[in-house]
PDB file of N, CA, C and O in Angstrom:
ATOM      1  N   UNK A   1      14.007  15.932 -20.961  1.00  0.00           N
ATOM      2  CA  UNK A   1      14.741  16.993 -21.623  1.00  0.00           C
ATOM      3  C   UNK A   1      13.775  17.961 -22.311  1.00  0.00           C
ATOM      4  O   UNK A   1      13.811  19.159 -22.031  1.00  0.00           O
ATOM      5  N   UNK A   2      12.968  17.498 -23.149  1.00  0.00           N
ATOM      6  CA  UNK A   2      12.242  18.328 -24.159  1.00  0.00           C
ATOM      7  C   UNK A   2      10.708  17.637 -23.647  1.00  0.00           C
ATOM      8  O   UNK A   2      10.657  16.471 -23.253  1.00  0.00           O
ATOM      9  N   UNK A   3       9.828  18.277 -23.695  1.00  0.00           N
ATOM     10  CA  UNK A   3       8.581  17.631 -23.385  1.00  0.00           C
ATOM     11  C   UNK A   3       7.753  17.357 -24.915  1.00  0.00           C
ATOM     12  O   UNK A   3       6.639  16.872 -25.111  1.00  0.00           O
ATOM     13  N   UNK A   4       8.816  17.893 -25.925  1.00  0.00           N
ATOM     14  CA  UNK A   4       7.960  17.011 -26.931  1.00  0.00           C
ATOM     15  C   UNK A   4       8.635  15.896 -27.353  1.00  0.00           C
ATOM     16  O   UNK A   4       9.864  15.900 -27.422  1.00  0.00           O
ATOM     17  N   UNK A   5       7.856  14.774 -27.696  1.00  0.00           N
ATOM     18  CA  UNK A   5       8.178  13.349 -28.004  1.00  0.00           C
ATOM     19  C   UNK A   5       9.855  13.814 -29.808  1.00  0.00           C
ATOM     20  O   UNK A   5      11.055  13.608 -29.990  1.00  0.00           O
ATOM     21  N   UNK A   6       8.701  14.453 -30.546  1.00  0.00           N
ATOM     22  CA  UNK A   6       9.609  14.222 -32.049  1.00  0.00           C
ATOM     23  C   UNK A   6      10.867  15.455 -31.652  1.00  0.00           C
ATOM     24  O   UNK A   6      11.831  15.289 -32.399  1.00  0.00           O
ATOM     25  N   UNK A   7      11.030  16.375 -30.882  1.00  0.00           N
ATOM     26  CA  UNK A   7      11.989  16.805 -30.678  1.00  0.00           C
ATOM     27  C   UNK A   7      13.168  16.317 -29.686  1.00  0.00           C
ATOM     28  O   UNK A   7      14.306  16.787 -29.710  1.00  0.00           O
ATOM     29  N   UNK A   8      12.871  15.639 -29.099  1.00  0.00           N
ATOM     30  CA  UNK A   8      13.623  14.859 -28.889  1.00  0.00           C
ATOM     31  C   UNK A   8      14.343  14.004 -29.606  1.00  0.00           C
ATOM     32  O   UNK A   8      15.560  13.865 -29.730  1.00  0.00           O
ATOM     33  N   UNK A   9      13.123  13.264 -30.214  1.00  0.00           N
ATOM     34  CA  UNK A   9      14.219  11.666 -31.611  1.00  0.00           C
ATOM     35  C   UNK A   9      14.454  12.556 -32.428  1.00  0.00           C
ATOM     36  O   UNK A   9      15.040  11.972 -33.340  1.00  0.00           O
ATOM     37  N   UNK A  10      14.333  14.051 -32.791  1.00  0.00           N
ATOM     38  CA  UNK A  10      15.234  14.222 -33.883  1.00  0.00           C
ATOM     39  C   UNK A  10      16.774  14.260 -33.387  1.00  0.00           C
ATOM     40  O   UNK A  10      17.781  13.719 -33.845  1.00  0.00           O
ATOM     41  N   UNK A  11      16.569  15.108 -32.272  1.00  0.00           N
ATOM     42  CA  UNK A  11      18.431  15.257 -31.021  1.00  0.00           C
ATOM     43  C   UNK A  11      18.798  13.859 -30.920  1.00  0.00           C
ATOM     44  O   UNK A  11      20.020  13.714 -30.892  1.00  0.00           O
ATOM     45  N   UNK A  12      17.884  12.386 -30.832  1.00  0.00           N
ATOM     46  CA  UNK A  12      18.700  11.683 -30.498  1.00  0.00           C
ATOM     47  C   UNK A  12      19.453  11.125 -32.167  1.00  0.00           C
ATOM     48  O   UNK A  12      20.615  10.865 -32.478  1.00  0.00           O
ATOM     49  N   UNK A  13      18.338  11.116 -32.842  1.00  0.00           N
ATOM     50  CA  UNK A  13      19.112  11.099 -34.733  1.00  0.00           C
ATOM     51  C   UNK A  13      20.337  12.091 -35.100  1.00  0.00           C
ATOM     52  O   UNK A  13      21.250  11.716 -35.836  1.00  0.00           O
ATOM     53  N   UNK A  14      20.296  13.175 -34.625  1.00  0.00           N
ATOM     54  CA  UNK A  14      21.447  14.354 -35.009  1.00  0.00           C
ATOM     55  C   UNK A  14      22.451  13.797 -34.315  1.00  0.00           C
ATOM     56  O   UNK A  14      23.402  13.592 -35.069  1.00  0.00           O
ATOM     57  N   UNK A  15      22.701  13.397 -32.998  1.00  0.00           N
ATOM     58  CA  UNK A  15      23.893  12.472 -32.528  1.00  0.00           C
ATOM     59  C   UNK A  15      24.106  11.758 -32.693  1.00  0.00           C
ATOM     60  O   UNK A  15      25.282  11.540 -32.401  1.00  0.00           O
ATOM     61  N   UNK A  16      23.244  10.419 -33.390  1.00  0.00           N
ATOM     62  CA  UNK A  16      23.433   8.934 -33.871  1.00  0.00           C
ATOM     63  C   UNK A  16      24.308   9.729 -35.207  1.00  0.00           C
ATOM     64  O   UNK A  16      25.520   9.515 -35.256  1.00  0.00           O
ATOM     65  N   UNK A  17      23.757  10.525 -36.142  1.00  0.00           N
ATOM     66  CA  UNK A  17      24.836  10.518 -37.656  1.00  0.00           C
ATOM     67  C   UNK A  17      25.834  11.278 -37.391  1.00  0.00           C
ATOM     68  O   UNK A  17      26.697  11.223 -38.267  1.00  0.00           O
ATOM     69  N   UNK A  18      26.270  12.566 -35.791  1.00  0.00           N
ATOM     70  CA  UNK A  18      27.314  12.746 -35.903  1.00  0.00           C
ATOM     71  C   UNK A  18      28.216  11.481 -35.472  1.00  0.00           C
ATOM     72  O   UNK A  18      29.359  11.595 -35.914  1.00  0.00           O
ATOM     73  N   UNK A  19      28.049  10.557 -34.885  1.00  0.00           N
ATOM     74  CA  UNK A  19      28.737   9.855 -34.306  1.00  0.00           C
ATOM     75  C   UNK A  19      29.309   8.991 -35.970  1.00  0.00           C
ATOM     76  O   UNK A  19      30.469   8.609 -36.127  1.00  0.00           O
ATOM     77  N   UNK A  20      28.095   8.820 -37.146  1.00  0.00           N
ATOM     78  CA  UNK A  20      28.647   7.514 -37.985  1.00  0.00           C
ATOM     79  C   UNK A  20      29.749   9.024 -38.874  1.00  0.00           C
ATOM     80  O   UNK A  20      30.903   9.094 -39.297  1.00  0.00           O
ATOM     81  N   UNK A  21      28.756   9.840 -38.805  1.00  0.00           N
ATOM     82  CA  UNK A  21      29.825  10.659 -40.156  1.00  0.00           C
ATOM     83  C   UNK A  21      31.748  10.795 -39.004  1.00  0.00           C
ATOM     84  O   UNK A  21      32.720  10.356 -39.619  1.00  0.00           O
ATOM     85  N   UNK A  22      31.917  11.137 -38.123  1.00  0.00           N
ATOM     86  CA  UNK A  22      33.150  10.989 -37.440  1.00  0.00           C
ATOM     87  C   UNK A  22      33.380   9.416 -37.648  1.00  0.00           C
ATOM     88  O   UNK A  22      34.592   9.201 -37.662  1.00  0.00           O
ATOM     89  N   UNK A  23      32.907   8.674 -37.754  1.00  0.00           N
ATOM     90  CA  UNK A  23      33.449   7.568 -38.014  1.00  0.00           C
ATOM     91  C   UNK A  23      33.981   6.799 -39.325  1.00  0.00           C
ATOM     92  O   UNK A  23      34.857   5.975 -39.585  1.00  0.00           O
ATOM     93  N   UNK A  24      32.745   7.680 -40.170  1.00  0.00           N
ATOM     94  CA  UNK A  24      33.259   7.932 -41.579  1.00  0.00           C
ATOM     95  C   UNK A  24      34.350   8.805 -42.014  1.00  0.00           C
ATOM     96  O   UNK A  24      35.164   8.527 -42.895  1.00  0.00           O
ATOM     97  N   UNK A  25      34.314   9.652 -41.475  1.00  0.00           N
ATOM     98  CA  UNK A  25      35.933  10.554 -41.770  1.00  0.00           C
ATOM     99  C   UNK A  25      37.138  10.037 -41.127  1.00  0.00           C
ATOM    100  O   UNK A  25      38.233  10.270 -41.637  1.00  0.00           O
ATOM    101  N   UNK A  26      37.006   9.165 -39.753  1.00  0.00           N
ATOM    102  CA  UNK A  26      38.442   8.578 -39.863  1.00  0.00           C
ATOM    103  C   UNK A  26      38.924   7.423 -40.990  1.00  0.00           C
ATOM    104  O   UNK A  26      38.427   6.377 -41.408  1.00  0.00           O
ATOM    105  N   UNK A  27      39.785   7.949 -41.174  1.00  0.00           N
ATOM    106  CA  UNK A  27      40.076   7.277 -42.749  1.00  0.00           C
ATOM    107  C   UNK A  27      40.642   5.796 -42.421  1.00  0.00           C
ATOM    108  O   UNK A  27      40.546   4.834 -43.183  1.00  0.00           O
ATOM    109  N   UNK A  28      41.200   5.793 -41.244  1.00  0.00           N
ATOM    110  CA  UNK A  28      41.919   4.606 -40.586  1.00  0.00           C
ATOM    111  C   UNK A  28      40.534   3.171 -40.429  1.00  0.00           C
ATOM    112  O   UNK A  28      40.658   2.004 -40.798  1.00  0.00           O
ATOM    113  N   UNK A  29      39.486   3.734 -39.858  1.00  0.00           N
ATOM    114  CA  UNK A  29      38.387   2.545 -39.988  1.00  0.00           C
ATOM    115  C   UNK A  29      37.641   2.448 -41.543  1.00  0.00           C
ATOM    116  O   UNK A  29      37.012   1.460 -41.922  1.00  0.00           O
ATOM    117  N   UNK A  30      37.801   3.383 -42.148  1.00  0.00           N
ATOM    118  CA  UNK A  30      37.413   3.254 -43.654  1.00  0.00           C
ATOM    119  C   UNK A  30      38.519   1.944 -44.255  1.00  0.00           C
ATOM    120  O   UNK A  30      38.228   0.840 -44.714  1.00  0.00           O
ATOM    121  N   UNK A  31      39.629   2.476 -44.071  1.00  0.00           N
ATOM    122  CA  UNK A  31      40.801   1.776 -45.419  1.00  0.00           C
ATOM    123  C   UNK A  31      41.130   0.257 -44.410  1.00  0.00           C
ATOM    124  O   UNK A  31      41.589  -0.775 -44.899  1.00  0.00           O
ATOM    125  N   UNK A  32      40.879   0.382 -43.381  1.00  0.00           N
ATOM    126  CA  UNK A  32      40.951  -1.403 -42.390  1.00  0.00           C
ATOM    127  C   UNK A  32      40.269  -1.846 -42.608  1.00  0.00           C
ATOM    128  O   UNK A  32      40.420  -2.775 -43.401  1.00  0.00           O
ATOM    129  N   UNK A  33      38.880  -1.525 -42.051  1.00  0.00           N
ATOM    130  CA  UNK A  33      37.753  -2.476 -42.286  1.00  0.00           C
ATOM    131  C   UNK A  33      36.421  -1.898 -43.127  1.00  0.00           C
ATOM    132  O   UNK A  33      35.474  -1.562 -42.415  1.00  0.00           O
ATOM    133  N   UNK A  34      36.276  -1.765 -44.454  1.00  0.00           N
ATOM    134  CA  UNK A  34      35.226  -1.461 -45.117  1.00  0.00           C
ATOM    135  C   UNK A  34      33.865  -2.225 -44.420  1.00  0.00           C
ATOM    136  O   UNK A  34      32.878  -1.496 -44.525  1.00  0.00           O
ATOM    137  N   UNK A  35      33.652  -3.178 -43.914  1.00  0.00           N
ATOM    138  CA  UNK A  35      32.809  -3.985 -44.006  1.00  0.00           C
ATOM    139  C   UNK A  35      32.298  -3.633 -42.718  1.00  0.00           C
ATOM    140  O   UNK A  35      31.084  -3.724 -42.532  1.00  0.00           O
ATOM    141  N   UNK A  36      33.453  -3.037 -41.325  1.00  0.00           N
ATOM    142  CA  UNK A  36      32.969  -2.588 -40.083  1.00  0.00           C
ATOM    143  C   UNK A  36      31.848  -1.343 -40.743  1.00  0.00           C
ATOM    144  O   UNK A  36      30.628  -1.415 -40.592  1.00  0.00           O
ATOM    145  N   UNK A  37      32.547  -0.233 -41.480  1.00  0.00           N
ATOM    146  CA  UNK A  37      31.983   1.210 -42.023  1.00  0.00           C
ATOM    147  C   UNK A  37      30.826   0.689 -42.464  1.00  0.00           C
ATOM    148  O   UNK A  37      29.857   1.003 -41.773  1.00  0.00           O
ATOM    149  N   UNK A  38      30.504  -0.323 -43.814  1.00  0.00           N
ATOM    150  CA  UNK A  38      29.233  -0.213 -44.252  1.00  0.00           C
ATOM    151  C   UNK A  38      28.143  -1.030 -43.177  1.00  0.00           C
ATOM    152  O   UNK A  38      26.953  -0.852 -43.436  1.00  0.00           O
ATOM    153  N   UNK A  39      28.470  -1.925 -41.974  1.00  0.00           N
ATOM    154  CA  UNK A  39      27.641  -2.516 -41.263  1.00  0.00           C
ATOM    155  C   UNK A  39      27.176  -1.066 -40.741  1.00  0.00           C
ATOM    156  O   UNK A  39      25.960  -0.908 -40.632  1.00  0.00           O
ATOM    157  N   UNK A  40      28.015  -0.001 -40.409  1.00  0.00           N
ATOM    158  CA  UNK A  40      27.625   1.300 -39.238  1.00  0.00           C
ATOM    159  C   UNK A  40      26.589   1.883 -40.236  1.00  0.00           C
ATOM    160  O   UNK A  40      25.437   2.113 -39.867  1.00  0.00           O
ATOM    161  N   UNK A  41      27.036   2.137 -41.588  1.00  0.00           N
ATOM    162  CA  UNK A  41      25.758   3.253 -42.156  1.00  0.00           C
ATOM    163  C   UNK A  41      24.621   1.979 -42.164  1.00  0.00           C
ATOM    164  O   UNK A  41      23.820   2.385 -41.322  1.00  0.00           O
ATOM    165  N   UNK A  42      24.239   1.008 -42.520  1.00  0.00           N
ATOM    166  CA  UNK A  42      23.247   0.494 -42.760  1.00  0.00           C
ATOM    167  C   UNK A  42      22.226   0.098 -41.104  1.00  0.00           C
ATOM    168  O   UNK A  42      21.032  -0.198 -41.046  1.00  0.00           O
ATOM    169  N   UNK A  43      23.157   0.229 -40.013  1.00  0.00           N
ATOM    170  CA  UNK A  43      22.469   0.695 -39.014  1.00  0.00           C
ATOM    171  C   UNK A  43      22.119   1.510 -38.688  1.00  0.00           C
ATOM    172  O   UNK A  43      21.256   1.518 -37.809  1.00  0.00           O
ATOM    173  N   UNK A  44      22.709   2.840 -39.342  1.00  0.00           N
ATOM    174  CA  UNK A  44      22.066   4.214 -39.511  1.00  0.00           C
ATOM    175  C   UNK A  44      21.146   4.468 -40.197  1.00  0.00           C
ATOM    176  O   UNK A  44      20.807   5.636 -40.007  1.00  0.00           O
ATOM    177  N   UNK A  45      20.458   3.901 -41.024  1.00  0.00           N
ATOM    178  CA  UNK A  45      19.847   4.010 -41.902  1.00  0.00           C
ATOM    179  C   UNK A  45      18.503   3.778 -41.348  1.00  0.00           C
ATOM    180  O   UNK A  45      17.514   4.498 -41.217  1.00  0.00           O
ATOM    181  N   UNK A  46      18.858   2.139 -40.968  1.00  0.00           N
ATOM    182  CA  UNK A  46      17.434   1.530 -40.344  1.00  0.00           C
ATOM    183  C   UNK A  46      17.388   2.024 -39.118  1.00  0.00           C
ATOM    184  O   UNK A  46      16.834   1.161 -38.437  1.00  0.00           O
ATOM    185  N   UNK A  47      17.607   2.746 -38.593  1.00  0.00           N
ATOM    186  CA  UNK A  47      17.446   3.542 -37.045  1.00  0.00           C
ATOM    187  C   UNK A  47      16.971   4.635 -37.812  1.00  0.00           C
ATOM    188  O   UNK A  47      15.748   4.545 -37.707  1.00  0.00           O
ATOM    189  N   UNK A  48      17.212   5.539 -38.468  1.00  0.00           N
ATOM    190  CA  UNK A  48      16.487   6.602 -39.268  1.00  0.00           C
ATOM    191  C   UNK A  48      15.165   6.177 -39.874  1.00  0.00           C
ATOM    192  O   UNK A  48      14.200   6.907 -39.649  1.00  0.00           O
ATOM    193  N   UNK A  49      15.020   5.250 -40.506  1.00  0.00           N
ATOM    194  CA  UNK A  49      13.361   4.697 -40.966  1.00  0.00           C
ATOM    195  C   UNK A  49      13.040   4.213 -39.648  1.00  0.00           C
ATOM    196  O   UNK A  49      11.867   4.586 -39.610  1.00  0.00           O
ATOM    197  N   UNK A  50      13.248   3.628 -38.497  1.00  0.00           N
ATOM    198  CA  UNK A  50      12.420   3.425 -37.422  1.00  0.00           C
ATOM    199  C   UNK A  50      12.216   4.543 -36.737  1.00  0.00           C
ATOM    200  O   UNK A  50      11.210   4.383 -36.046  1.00  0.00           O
ATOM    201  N   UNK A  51      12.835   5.957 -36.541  1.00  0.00           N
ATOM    202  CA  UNK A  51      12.434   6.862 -35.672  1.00  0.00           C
ATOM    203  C   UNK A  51      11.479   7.278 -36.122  1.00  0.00           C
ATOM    204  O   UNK A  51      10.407   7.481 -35.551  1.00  0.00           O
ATOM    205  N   UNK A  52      12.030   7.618 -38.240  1.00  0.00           N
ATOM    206  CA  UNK A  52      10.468   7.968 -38.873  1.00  0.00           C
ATOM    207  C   UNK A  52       9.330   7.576 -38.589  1.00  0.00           C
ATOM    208  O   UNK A  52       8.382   8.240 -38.171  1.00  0.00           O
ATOM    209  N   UNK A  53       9.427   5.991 -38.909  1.00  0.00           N
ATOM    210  CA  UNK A  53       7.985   5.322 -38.609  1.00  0.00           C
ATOM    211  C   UNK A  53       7.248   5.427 -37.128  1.00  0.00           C
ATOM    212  O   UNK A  53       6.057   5.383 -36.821  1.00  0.00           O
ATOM    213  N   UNK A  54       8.245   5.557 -36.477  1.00  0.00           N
ATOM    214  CA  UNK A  54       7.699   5.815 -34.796  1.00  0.00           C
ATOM    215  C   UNK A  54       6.641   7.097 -35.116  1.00  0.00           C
ATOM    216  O   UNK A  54       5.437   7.001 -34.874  1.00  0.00           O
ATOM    217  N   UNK A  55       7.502   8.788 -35.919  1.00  0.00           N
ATOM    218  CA  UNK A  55       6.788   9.603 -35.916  1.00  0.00           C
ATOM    219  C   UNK A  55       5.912   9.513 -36.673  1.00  0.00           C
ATOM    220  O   UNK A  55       4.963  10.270 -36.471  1.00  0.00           O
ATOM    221  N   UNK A  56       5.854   8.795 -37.575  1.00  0.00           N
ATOM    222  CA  UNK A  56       4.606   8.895 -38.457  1.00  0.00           C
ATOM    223  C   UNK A  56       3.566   7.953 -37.518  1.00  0.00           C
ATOM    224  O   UNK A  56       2.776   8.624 -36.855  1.00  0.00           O
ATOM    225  N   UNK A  57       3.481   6.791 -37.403  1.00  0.00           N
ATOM    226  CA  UNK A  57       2.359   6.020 -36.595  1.00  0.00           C
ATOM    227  C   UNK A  57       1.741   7.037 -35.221  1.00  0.00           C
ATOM    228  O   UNK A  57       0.538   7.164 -34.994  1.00  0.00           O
ATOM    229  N   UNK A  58       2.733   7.634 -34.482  1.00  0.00           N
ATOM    230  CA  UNK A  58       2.060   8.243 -33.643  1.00  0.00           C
ATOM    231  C   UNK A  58       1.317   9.514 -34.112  1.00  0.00           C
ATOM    232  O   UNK A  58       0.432   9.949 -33.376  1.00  0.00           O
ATOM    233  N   UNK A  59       1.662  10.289 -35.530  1.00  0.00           N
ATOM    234  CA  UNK A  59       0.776  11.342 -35.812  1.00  0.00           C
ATOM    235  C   UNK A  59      -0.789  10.262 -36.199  1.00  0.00           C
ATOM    236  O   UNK A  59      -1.945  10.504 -35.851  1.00  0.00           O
ATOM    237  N   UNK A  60      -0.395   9.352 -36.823  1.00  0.00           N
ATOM    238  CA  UNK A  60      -1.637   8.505 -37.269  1.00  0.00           C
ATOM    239  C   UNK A  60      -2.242   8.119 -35.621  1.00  0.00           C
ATOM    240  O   UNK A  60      -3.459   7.935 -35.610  1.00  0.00           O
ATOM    241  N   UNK A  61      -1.990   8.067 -35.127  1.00  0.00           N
ATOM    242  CA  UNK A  61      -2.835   7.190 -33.546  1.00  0.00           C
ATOM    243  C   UNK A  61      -3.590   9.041 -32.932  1.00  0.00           C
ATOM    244  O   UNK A  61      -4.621   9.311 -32.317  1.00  0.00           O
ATOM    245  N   UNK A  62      -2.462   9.934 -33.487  1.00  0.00           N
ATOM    246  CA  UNK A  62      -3.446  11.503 -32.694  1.00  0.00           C
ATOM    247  C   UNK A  62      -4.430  11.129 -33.466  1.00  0.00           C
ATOM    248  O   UNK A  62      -5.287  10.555 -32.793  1.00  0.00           O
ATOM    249  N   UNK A  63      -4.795  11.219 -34.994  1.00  0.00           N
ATOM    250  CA  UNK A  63      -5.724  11.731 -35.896  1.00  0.00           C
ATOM    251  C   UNK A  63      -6.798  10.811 -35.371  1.00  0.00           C
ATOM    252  O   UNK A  63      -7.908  11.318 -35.203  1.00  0.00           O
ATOM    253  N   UNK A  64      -6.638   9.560 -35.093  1.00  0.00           N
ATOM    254  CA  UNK A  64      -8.083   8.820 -34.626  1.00  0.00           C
ATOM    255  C   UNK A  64      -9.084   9.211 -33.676  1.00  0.00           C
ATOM    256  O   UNK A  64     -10.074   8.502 -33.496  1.00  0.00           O
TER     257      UNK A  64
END
């Protein structure tokens, strides 16, 4: 798609949180299952610190 590596994982991050925030606004999986909602953000979360860390280690592996 994109021939750069971090423009890409940011497009694939911008679709991972539209997908949790639509999931957060249906109010129907909020008020059923709280516990489904907070398992989804806390996988959002740690998928957001791993794309980071992906981009940060690979700026660290150019600089060597």
């Amino acid at each position: 798609m994109f021939k750069n590596n971090i423009a890409n994982r940011i497009l694939k991050l911008a679709g991972f949180w539209l997908i949790v925030i639509i999931l957060s606004i249906n109010n129907s999986i909020s008020l059923s299952n709280p516990v489904l909602l907070s398992f989804i953000a806390v996988l959002a979360i740690l998928f957001t610190f791993f794309q980071f860390y992906q981009v940060v280690s690979e700026r660290k592996l150019k600089r060597q």
